[in-house]
C-alpha positions in Angstrom: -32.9 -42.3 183.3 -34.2 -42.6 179.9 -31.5 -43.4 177.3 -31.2 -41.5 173.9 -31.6 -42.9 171.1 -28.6 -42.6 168.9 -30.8 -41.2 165.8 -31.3 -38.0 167.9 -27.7 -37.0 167.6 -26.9 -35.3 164.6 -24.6 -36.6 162.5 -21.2 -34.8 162.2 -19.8 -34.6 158.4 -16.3 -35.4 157.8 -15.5 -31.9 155.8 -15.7 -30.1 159.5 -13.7 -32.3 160.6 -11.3 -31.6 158.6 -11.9 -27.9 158.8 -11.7 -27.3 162.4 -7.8 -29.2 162.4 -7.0 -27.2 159.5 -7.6 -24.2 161.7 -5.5 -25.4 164.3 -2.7 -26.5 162.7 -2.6 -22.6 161.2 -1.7 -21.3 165.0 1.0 -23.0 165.4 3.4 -24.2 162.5 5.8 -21.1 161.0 5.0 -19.9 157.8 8.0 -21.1 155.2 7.1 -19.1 152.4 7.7 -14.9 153.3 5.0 -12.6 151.8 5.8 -10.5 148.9 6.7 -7.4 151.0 8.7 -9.2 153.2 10.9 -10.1 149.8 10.9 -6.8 149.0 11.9 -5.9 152.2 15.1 -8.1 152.8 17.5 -6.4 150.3 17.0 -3.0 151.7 18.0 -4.6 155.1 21.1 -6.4 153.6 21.8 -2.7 152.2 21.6 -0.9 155.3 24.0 -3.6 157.0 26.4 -3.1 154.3 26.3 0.9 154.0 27.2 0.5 158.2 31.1 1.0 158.5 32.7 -1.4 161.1 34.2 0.3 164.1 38.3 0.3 163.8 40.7 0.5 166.5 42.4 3.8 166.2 46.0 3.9 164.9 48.3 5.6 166.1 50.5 8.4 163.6 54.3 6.9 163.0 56.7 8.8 164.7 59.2 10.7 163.1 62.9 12.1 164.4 63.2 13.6 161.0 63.7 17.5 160.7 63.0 19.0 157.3 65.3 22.5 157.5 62.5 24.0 155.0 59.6 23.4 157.3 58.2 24.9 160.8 59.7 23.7 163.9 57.8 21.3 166.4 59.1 19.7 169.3 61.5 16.8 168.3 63.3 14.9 170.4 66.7 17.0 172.4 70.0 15.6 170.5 72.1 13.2 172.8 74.3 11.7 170.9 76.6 14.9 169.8 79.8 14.9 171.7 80.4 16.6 175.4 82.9 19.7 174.9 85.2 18.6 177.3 87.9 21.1 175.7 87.8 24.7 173.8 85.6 24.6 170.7 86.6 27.2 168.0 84.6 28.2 164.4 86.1 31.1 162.2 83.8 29.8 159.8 86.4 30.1 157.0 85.9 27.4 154.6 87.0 26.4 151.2 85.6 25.9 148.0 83.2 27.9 146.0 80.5 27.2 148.0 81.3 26.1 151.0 79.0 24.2 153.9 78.7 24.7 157.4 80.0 21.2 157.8 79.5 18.3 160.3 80.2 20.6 163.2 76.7 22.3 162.6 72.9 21.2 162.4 71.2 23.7 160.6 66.8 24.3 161.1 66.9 26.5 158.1 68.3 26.8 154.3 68.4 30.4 155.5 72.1 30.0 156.8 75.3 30.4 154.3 78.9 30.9 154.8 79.7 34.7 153.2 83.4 35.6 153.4 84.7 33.7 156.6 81.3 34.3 158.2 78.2 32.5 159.1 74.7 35.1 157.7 71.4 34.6 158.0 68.3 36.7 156.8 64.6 35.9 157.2 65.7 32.8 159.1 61.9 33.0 161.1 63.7 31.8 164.2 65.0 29.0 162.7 68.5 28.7 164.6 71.9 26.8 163.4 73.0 25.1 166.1 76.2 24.0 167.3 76.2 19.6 167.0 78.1 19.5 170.3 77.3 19.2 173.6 77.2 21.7 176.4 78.8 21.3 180.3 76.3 22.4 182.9 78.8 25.7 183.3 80.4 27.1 180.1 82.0 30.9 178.2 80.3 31.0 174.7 81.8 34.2 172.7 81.5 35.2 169.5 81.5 38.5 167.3 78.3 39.6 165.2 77.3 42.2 163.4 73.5 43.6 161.8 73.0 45.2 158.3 69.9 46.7 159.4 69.1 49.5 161.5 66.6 47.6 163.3 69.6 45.5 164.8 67.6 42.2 166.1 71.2 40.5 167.0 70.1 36.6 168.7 71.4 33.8 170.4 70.1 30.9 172.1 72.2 29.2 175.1 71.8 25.9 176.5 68.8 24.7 174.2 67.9 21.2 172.5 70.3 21.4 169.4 67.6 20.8 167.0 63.9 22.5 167.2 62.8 25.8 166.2 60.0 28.3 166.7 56.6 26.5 165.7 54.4 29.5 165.2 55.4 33.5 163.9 56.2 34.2 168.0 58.8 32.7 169.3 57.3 31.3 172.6 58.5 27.8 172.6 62.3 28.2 172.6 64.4 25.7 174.5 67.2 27.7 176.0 68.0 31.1 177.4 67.9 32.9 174.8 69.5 37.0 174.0 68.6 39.6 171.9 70.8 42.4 171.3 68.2 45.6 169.7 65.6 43.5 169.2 62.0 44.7 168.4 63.6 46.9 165.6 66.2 48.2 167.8 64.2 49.0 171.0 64.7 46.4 173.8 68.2 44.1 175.1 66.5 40.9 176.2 67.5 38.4 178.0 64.9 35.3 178.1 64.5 31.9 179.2 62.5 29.8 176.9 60.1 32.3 175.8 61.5 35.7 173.9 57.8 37.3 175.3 58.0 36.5 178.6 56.6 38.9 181.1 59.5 38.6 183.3 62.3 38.6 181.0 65.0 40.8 181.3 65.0 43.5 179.1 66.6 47.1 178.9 64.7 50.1 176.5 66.9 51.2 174.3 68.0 55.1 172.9 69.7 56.0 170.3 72.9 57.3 170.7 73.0 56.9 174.5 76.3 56.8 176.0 76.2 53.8 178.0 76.3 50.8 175.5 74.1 48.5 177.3 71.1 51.4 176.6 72.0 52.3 173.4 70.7 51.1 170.1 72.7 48.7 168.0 74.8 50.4 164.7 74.5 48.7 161.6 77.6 46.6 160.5 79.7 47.7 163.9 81.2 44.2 165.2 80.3 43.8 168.8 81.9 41.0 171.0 79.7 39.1 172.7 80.1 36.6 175.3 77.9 34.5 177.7 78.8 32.5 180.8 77.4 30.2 183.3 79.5 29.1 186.4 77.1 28.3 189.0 75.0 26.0 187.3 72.4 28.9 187.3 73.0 32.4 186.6 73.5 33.7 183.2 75.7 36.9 182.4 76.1 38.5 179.5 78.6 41.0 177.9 79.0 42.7 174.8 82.3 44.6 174.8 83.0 43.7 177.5 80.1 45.7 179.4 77.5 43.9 181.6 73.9 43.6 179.4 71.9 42.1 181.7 71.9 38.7 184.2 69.5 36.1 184.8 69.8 33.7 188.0 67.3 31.4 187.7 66.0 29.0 190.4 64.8 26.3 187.9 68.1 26.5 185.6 68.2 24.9 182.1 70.5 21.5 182.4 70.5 18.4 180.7 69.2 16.5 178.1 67.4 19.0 176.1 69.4 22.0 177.8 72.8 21.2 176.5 73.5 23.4 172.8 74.2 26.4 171.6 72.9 28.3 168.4 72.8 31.8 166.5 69.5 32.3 165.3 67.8 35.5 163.1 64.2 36.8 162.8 64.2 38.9 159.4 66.9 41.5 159.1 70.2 40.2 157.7 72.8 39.0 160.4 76.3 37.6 160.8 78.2 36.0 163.3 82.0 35.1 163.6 85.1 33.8 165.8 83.1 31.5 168.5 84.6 29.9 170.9 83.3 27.9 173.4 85.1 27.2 176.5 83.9 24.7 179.2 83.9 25.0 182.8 84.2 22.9 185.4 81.1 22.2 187.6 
């Protein structure tokens, strides 16, 4: 084999060289410096991030055992802590003073209640009841005397409830007791109803005016009816006015308990007044 000469190779310059390691050393070191739109760039991504809100974990609303007497009812907690009747319970309601209060003895839902010569009244009350700050036996007489100014009657009670809430809405559908209305739906209906006044299977009688049979008759404005309502079985309500069966409820499911354990007079619109309770428990 014939060698070559080294004169036939051609000589490489340095400058390529040079060149060619330049090239490669572009591939593969990171650039330091960032391009002009990548400057531009960055502060509209630092403002996105900021504009971003954080996720928060979710609080939960304080709860509150407060009852305003101005405001809509709700469902706060059933009153434990009032007494047990464990004797008679009497209220003439005759106070002193020139404007006397209902006192200690009662827990009011509504500015709507006064005292008016030896009486407890209440007008436009929205079913917003006074209750009674004692506590209920399972079995229990409640009577009491009222009378309407109106001729739309509307006379009300509410038996065995929580001793502090009142209707949340303009229908009364989320009472907590048995509740009676004497001429109610401007002097139309006797009802007797447990926890909701609009039931479809409350008790109810249609009235007339002028009937002879007081239970069917339509209530007369400022005549004083005695009323009274009983439980002795732990379950069935009867109620009198007059001394003349209303109506009675005996109810498989029967309203005892915390929750179950007040009594209160309660109003819609008309003008109303109520007198002489007296609550007498029975044994069980």
């Amino acid at each position: 084999m014939t060698p070559i000469a080294l004169e036939t190779y051609p000589r490489r310059r340095p400058w390529r060289r040079v060149f060619c390691l330049a090239v490669l050393l572009a591939g593969c070191v990171p650039r330091e410096r960032a391009t002009e739109d990548e400057k531009a760039e960055r502060p509209a991504r630092r403002e996105v991030l900021a504009a971003t809100p954080k996720a928060e974990a979710p609080v939960e609303p304080a709860a509150s055992t407060d009852i305003d007497p101005e405001s809509p009812g709700g469902s706060p907690e059933p009153d434990t802590a009032d007494p047990l009747l464990t004797s008679v319970f009497s209220d003439d309601f005759q106070r002193e003073g020139a404007s006397p209060g209902l006192g200690a003895d009662w827990r009011v839902t509504s500015g709507a209640w006064k005292i008016d010569a030896g009486r407890l009244c209440g007008e436009n009350a929205r079913n917003h009841p006074a209750w009674l700050a004692r506590r209920l036996p399972t079995n229990a007489v409640i009577e009491f005397t009222a009378l309407t100014e109106s001729e739309e009657g509307d006379l009300k009670a509410e038996f065995w409830g929580d001793g502090r809430s009142s209707a949340s809405g303009q229908s009364y559908t989320d009472a907590t007791s048995y509740l009676t209305i004497f001429g109610g739906w401007k002097n139309r209906f006797h009802v007797l109803a447990r926890l909701d006044e609009h039931a479809r299977d409350r008790r109810e009688i249609k009235l007339e005016p002028g009937a002879a049979d007081l239970s069917g008759s339509t209530v007369v404005p400022h005549r004083v009816y005695r009323f009274r309502v009983e439980r002795r079985d732990g379950r069935t309500l009867r109620w009198q006015v007059d001394d003349m069966d209303i109506l009675t409820l005996r109810d498989e499911e029967p309203l005892t308990g915390p929750g179950h354990e007040h009594f209160g007079f309660n109003d819609w619109q008309v003008r109303v007044c109520f007198d002489n309770l007296r609550v007498t428990p029975l044994k069980d």
